[in-house]
CHARMM-style PDB file with segment names, atoms N, HN, CA, C and O in Angstrom:
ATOM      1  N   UNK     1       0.847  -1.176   0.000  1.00  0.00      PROA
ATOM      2  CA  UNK     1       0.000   0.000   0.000  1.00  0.00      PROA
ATOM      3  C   UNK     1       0.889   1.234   0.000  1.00  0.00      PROA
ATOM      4  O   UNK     1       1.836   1.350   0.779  1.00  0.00      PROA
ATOM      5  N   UNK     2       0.511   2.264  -1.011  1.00  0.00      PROA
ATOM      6  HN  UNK     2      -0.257   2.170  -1.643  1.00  0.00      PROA
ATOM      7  CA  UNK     2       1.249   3.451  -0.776  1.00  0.00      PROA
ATOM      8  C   UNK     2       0.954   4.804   0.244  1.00  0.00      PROA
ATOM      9  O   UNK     2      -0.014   5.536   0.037  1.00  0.00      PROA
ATOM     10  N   UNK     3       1.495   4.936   0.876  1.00  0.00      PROA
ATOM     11  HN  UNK     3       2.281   4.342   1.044  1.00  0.00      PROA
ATOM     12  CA  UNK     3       1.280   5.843   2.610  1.00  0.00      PROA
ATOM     13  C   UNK     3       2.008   6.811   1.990  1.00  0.00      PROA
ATOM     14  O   UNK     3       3.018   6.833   1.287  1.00  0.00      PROA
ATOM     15  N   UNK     4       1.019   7.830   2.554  1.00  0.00      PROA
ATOM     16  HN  UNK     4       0.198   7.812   3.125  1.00  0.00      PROA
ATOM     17  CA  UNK     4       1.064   9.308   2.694  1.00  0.00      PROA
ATOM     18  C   UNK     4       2.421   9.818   3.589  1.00  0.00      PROA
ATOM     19  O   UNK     4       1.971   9.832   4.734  1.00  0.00      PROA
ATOM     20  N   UNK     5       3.993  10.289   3.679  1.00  0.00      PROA
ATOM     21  HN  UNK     5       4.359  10.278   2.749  1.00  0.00      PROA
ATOM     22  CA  UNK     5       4.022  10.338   5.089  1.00  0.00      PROA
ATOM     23  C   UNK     5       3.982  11.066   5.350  1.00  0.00      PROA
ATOM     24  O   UNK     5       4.534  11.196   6.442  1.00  0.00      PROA
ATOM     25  N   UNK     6       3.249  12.570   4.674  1.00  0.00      PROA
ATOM     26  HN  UNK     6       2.801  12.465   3.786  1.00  0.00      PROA
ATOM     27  CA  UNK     6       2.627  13.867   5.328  1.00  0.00      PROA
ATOM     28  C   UNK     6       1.540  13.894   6.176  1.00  0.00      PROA
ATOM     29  O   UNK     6       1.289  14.656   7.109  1.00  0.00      PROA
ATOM     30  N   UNK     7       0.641  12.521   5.512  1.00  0.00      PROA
ATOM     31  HN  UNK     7       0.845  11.902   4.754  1.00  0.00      PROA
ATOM     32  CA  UNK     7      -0.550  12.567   6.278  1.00  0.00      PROA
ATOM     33  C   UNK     7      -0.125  11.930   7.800  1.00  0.00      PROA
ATOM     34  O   UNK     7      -0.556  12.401   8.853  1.00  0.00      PROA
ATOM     35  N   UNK     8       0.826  10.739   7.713  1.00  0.00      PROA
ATOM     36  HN  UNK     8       1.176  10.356   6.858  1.00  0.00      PROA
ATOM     37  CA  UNK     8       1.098   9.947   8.847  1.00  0.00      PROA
ATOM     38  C   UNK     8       1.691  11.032   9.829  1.00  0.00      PROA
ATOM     39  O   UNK     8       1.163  11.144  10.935  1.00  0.00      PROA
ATOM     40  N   UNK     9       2.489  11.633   9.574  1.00  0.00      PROA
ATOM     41  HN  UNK     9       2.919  11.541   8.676  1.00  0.00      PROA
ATOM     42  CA  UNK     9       3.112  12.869  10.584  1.00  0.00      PROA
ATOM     43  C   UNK     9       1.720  13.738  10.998  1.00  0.00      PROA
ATOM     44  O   UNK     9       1.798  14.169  12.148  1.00  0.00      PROA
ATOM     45  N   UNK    10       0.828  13.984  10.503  1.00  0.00      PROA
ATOM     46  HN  UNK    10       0.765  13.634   9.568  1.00  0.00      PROA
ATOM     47  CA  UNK    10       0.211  14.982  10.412  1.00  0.00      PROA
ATOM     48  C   UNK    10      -1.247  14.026  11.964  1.00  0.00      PROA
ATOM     49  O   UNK    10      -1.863  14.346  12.981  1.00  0.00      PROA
ATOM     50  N   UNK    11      -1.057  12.987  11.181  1.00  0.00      PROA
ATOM     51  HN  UNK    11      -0.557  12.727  10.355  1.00  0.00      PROA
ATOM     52  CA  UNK    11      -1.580  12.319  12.457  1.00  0.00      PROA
ATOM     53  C   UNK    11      -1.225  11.827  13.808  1.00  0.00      PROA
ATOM     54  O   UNK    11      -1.876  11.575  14.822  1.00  0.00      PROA
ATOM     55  N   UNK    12       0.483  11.756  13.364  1.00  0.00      PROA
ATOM     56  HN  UNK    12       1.013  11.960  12.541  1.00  0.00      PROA
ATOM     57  CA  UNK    12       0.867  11.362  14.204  1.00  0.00      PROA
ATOM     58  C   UNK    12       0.844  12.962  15.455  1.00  0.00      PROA
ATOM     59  O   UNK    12       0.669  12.771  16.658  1.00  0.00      PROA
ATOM     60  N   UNK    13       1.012  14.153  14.981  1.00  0.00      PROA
ATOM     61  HN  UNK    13       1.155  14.308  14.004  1.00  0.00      PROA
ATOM     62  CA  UNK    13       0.922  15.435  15.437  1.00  0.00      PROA
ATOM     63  C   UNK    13       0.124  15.261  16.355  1.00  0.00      PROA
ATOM     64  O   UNK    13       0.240  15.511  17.555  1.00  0.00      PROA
ATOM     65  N   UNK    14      -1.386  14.463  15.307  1.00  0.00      PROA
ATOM     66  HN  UNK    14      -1.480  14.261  14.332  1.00  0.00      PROA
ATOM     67  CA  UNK    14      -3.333  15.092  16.713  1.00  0.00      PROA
ATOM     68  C   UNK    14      -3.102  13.707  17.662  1.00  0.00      PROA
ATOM     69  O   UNK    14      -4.002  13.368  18.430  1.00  0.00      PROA
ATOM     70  N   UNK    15      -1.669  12.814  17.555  1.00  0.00      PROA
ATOM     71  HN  UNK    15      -0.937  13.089  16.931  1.00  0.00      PROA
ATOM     72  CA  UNK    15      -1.964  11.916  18.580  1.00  0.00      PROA
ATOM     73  C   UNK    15      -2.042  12.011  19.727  1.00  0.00      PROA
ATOM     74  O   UNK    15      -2.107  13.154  20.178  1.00  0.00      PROA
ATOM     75  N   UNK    16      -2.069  10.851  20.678  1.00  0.00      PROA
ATOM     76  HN  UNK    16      -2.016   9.922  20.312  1.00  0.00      PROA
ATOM     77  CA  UNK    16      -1.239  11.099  22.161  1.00  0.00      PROA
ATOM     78  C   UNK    16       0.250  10.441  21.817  1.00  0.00      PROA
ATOM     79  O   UNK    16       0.769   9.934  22.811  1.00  0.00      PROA
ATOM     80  N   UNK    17       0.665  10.395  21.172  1.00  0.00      PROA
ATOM     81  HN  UNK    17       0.243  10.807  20.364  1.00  0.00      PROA
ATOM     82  CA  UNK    17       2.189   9.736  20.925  1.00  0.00      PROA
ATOM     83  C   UNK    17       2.568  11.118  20.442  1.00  0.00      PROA
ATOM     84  O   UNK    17       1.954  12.068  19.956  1.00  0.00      PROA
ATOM     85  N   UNK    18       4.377  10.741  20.910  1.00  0.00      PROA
ATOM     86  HN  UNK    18       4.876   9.970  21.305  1.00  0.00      PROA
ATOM     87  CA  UNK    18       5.004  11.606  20.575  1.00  0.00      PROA
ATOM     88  C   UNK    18       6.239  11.776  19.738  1.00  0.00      PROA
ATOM     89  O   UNK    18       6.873  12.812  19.538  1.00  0.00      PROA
ATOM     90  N   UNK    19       6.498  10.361  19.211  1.00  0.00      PROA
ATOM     91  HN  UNK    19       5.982   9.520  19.373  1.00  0.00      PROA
ATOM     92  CA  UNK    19       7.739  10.193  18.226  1.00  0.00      PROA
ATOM     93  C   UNK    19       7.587   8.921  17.424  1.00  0.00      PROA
ATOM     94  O   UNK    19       6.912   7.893  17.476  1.00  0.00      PROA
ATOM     95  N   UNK    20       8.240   9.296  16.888  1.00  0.00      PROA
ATOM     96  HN  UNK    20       8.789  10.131  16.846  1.00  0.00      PROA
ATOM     97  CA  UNK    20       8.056   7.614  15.715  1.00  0.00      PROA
ATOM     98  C   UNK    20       8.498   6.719  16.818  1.00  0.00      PROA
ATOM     99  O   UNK    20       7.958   5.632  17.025  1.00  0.00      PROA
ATOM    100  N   UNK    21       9.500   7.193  17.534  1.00  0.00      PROA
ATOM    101  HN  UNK    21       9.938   8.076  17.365  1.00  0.00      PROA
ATOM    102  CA  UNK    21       9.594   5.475  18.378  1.00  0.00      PROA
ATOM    103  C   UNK    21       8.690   5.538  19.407  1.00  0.00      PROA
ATOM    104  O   UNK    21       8.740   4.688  20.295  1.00  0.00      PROA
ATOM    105  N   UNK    22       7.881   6.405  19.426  1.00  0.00      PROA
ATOM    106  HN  UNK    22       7.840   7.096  18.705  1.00  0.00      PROA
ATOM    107  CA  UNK    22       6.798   5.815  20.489  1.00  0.00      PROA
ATOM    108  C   UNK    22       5.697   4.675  19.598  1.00  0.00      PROA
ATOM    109  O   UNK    22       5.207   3.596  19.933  1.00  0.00      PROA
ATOM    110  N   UNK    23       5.581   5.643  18.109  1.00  0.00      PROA
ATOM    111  HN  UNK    23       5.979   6.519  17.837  1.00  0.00      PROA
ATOM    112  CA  UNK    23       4.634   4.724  17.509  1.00  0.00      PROA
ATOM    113  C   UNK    23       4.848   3.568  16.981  1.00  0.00      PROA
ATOM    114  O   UNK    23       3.979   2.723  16.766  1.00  0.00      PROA
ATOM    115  N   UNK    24       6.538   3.425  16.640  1.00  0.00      PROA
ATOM    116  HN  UNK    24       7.244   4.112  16.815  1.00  0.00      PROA
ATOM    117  CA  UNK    24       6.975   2.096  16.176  1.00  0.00      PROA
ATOM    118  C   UNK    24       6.637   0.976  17.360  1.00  0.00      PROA
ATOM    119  O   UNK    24       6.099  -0.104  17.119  1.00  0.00      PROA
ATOM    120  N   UNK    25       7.092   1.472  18.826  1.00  0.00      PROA
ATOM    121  HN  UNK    25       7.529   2.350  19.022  1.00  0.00      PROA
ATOM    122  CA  UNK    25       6.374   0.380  19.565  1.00  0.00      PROA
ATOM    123  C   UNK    25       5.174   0.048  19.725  1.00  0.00      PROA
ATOM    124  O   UNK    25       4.958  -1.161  19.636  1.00  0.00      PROA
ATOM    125  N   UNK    26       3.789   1.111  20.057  1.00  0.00      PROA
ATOM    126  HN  UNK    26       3.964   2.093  20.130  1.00  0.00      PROA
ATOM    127  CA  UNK    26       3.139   0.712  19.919  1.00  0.00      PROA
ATOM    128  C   UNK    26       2.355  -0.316  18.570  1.00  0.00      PROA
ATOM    129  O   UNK    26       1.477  -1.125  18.871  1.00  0.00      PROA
ATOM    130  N   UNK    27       2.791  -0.145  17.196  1.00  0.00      PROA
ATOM    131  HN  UNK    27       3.504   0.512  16.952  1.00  0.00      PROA
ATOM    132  CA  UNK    27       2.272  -0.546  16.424  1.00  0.00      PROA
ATOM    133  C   UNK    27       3.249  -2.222  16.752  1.00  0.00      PROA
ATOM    134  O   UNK    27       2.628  -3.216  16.375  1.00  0.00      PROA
ATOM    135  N   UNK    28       4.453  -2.456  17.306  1.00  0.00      PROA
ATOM    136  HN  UNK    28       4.957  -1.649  17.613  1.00  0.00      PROA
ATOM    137  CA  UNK    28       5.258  -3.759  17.438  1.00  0.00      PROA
ATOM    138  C   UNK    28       6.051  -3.845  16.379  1.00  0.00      PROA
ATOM    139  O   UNK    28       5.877  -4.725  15.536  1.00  0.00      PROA
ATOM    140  N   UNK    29       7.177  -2.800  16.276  1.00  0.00      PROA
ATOM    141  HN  UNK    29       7.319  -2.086  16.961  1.00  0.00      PROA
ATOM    142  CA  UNK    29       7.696  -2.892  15.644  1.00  0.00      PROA
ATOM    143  C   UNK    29       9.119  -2.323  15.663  1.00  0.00      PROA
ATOM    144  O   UNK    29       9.107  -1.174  16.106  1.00  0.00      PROA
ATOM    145  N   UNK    30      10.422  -2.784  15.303  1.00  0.00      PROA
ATOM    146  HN  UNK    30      10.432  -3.717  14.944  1.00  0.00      PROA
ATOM    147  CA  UNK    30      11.775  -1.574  15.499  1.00  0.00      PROA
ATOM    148  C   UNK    30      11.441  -0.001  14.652  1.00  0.00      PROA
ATOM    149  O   UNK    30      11.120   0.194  13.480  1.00  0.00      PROA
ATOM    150  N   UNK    31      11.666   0.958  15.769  1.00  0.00      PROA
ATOM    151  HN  UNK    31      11.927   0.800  16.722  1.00  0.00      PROA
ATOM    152  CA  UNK    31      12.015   2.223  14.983  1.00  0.00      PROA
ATOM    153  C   UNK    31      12.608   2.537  13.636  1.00  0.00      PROA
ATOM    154  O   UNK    31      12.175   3.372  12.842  1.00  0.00      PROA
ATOM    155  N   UNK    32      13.656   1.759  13.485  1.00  0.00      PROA
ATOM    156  HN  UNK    32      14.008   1.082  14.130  1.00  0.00      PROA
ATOM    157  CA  UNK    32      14.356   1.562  12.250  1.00  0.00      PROA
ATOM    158  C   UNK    32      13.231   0.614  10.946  1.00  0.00      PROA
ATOM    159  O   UNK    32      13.228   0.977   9.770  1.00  0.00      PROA
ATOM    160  N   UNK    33      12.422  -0.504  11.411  1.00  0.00      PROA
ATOM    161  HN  UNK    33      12.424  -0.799  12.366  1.00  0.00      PROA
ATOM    162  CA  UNK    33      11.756  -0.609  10.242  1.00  0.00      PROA
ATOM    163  C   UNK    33      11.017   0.045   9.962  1.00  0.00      PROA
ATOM    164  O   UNK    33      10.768   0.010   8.757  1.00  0.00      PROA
ATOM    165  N   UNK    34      10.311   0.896  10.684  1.00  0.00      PROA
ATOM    166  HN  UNK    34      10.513   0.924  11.662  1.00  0.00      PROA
ATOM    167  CA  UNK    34       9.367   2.229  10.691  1.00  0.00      PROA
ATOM    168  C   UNK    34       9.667   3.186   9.998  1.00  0.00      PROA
ATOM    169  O   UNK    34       8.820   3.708   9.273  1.00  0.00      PROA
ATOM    170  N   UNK    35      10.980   3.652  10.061  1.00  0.00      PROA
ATOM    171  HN  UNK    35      11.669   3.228  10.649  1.00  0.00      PROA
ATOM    172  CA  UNK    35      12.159   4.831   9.192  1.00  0.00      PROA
ATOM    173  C   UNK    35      12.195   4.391   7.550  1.00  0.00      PROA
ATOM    174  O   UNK    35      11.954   5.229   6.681  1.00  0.00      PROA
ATOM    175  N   UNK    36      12.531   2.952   7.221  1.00  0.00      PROA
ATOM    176  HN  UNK    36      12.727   2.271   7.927  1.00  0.00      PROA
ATOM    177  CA  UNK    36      12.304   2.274   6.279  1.00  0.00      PROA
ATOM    178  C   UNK    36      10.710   2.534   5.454  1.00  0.00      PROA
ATOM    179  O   UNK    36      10.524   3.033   4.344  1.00  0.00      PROA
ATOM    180  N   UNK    37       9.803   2.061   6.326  1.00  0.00      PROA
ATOM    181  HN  UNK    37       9.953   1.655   7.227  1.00  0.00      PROA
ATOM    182  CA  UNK    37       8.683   2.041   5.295  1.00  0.00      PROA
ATOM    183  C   UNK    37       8.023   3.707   5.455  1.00  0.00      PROA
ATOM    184  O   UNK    37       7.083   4.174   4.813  1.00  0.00      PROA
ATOM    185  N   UNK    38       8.493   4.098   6.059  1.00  0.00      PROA
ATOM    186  HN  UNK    38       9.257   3.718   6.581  1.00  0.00      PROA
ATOM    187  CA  UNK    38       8.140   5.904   5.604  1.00  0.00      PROA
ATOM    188  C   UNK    38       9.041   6.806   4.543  1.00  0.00      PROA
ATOM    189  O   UNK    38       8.864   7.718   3.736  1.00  0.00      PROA
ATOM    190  N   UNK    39       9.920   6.131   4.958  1.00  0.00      PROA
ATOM    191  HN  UNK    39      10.064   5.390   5.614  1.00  0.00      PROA
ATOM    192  CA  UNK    39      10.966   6.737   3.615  1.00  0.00      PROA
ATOM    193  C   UNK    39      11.036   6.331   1.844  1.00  0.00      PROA
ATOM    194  O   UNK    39      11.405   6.863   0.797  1.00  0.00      PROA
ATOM    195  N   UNK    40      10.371   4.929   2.353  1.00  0.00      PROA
ATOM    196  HN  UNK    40      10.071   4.497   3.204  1.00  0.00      PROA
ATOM    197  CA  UNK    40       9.904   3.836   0.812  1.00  0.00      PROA
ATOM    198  C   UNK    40       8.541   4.027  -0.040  1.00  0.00      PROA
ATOM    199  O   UNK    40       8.177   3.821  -1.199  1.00  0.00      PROA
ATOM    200  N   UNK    41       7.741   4.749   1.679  1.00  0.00      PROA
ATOM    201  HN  UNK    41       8.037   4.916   2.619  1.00  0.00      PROA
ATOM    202  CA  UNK    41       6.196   4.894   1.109  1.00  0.00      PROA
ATOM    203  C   UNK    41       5.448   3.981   0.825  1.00  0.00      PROA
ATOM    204  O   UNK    41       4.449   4.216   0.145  1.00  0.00      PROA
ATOM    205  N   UNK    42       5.645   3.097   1.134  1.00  0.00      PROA
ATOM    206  HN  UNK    42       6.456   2.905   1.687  1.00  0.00      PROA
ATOM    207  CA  UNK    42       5.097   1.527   1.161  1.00  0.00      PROA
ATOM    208  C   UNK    42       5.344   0.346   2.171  1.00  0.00      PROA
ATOM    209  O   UNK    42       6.261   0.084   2.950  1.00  0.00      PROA
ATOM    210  N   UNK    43       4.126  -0.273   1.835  1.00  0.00      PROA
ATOM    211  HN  UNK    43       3.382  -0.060   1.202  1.00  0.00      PROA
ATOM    212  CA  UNK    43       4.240  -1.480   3.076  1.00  0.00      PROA
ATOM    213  C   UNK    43       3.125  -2.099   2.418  1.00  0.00      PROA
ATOM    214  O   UNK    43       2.424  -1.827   1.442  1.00  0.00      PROA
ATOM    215  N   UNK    44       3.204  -3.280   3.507  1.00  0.00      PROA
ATOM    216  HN  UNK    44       3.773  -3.501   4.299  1.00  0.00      PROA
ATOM    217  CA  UNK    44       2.176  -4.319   3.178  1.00  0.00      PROA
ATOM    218  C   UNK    44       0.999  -4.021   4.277  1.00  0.00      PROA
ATOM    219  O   UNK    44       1.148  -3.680   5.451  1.00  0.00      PROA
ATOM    220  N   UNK    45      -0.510  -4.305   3.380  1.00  0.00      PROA
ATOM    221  HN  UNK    45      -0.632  -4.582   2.427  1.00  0.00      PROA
ATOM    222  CA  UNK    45      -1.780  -3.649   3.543  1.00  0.00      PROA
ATOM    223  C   UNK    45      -1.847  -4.432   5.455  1.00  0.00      PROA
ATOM    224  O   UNK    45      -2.816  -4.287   6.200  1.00  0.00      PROA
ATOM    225  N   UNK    46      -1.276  -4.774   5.616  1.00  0.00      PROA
ATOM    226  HN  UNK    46      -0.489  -4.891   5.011  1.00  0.00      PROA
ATOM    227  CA  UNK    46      -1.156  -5.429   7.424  1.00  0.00      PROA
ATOM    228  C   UNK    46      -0.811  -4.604   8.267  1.00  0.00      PROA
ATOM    229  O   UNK    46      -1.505  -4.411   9.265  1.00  0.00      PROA
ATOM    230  N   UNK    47       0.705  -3.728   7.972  1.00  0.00      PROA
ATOM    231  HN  UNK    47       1.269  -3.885   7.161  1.00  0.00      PROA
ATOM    232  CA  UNK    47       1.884  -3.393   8.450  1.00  0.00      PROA
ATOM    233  C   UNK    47       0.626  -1.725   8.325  1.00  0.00      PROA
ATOM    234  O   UNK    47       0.365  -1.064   9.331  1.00  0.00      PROA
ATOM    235  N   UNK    48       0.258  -1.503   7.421  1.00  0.00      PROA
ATOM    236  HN  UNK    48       0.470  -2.040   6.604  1.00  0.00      PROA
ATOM    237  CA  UNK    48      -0.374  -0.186   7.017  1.00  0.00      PROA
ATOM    238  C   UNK    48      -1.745  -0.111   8.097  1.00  0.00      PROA
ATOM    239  O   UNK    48      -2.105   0.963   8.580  1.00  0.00      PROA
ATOM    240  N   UNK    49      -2.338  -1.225   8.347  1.00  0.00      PROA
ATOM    241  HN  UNK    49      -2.046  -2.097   7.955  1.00  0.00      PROA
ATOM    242  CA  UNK    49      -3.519  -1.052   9.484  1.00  0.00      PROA
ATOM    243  C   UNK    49      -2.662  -1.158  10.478  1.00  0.00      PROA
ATOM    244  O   UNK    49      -3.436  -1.454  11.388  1.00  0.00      PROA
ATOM    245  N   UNK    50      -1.522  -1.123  10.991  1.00  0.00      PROA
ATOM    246  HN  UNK    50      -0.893  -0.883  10.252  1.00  0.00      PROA
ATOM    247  CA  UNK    50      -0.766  -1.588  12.420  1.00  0.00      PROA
ATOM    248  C   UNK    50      -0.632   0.102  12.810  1.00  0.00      PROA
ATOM    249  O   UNK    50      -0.956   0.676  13.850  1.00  0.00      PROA
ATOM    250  N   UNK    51      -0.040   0.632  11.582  1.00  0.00      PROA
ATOM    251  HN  UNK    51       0.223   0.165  10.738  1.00  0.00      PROA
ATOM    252  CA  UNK    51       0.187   1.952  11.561  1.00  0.00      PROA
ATOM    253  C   UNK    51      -0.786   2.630  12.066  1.00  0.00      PROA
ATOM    254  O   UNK    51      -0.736   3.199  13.157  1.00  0.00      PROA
ATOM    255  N   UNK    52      -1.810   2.615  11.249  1.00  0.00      PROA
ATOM    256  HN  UNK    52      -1.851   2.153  10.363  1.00  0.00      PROA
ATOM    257  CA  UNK    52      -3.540   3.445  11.321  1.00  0.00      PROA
ATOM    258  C   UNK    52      -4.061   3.028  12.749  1.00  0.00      PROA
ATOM    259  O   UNK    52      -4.605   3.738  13.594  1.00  0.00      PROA
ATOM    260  N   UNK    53      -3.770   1.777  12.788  1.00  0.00      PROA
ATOM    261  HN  UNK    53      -3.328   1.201  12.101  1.00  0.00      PROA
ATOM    262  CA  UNK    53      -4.602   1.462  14.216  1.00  0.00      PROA
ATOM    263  C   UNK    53      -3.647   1.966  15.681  1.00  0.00      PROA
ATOM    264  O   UNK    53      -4.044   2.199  16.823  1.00  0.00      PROA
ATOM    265  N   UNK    54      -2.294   2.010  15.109  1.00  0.00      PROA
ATOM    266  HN  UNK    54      -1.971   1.820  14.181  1.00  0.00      PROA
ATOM    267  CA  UNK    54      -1.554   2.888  16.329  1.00  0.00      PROA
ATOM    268  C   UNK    54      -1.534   4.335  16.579  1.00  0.00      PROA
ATOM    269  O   UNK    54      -1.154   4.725  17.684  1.00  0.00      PROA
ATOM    270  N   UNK    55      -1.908   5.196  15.658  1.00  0.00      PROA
ATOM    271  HN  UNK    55      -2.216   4.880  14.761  1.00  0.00      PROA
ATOM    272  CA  UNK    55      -2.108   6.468  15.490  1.00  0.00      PROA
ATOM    273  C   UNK    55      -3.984   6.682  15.643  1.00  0.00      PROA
ATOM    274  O   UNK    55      -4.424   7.818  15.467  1.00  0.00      PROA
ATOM    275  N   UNK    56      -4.807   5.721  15.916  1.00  0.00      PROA
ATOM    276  HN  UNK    56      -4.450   4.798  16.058  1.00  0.00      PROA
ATOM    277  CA  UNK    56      -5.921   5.436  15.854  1.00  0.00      PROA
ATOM    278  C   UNK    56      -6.785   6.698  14.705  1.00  0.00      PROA
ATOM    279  O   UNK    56      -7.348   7.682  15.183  1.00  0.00      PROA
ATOM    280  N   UNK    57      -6.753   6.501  13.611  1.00  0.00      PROA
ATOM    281  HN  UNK    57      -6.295   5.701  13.223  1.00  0.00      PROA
ATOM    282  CA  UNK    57      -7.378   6.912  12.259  1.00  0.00      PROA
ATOM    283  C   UNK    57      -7.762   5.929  11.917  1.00  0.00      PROA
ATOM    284  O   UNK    57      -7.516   4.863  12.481  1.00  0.00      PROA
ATOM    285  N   UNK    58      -8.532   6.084  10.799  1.00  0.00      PROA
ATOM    286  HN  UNK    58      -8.732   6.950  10.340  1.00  0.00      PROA
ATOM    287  CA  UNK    58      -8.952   5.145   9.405  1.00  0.00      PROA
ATOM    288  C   UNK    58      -7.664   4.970   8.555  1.00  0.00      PROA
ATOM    289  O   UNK    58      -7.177   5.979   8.045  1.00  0.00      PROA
ATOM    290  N   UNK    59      -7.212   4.038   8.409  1.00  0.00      PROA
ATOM    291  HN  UNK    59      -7.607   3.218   8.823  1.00  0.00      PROA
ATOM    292  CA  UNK    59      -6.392   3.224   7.019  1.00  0.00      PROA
ATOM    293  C   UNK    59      -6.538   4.690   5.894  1.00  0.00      PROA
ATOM    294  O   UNK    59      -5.663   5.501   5.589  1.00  0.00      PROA
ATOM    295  N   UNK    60      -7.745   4.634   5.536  1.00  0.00      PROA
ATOM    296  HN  UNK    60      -8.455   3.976   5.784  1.00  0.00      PROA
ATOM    297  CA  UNK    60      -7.617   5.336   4.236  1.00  0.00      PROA
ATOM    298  C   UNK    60      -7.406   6.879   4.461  1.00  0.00      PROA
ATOM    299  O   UNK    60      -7.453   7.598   3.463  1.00  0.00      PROA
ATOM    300  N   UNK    61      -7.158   7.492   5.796  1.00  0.00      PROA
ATOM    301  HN  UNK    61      -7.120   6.908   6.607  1.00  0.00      PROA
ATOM    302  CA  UNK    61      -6.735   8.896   5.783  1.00  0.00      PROA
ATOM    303  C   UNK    61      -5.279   8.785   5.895  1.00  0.00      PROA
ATOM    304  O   UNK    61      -4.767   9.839   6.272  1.00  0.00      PROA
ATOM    305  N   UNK    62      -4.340   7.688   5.649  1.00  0.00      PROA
ATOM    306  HN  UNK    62      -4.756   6.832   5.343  1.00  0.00      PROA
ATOM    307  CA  UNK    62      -3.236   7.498   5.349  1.00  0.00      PROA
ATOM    308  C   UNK    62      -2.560   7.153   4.267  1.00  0.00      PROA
ATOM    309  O   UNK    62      -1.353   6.926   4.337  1.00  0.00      PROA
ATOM    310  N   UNK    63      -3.251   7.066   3.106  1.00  0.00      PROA
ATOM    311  HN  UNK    63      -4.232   7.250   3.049  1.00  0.00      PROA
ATOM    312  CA  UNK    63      -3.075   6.296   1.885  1.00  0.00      PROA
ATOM    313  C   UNK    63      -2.840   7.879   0.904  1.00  0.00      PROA
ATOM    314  O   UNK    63      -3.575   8.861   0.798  1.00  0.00      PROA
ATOM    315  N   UNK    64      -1.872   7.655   0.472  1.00  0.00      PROA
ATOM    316  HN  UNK    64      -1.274   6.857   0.558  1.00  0.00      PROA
ATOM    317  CA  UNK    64      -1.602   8.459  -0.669  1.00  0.00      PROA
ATOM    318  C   UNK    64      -2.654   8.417  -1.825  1.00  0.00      PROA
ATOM    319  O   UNK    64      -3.251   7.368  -2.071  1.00  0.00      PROA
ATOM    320  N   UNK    65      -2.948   9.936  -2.763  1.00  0.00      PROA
ATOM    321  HN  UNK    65      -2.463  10.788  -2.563  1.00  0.00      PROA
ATOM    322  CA  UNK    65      -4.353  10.251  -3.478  1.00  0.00      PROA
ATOM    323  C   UNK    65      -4.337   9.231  -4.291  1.00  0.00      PROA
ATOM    324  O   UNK    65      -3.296   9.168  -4.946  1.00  0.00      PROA
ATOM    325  N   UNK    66      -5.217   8.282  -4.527  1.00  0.00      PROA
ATOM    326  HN  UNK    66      -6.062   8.333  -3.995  1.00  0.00      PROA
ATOM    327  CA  UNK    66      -5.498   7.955  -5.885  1.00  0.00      PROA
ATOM    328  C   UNK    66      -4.668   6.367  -5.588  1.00  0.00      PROA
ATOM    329  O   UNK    66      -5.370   5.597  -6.243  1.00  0.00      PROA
ATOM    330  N   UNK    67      -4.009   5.871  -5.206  1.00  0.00      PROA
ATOM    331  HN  UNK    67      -3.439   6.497  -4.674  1.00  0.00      PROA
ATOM    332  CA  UNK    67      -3.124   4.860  -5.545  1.00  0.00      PROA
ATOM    333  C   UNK    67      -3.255   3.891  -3.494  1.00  0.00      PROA
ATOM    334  O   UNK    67      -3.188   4.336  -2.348  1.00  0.00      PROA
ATOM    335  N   UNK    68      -3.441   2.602  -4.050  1.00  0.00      PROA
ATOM    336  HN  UNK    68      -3.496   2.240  -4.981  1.00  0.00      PROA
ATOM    337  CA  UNK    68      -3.425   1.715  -3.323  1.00  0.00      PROA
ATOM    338  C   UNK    68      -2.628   0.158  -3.374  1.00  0.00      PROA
ATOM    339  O   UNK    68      -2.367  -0.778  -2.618  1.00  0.00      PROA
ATOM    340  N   UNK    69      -2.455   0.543  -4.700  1.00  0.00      PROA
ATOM    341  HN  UNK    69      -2.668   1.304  -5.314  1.00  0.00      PROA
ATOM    342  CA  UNK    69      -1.246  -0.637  -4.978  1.00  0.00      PROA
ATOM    343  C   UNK    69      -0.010  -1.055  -4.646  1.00  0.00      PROA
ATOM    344  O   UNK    69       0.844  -0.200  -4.413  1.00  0.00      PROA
ATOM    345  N   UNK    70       0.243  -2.145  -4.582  1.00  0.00      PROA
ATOM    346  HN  UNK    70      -0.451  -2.840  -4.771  1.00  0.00      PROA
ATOM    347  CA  UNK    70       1.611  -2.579  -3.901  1.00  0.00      PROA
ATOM    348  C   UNK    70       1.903  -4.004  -4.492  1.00  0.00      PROA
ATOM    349  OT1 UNK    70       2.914  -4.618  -4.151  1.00  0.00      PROA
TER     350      UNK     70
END
């Protein structure tokens, strides 16, 4: 899936978290693979609800316009 990471920052902002490594743990994951799939803009549609559901949004207010493929 292709991720926004303006939108993900932008959510991550209205969270109660306060850094990617707060959210890399909560979602269960190393900081560093987190750095990876924000910098790649992609992940797998699993790894992308781990995200959404740790920043607690909808999936699709994280998805880059128009494109869902991977």
């Amino acid at each position: 899936m292709n991720l926004s990471k303006q939108k993900i920052e932008l959510a991550l902002g209205k969270s109660d978290l306060s850094s990617y490594r707060e959210l890399s743990r909560k979602m269960g994951c190393s900081a560093q693979n987190l750095s990876v799939i924000l910098n790649r803009g992609s992940c797998k549609p699993a790894t992308a609800g781990k995200i959404a559901a740790a920043l607690g949004v909808p999936l699709e207010d994280l998805l880059e316009e128009g494109g869902t493929g991977r």
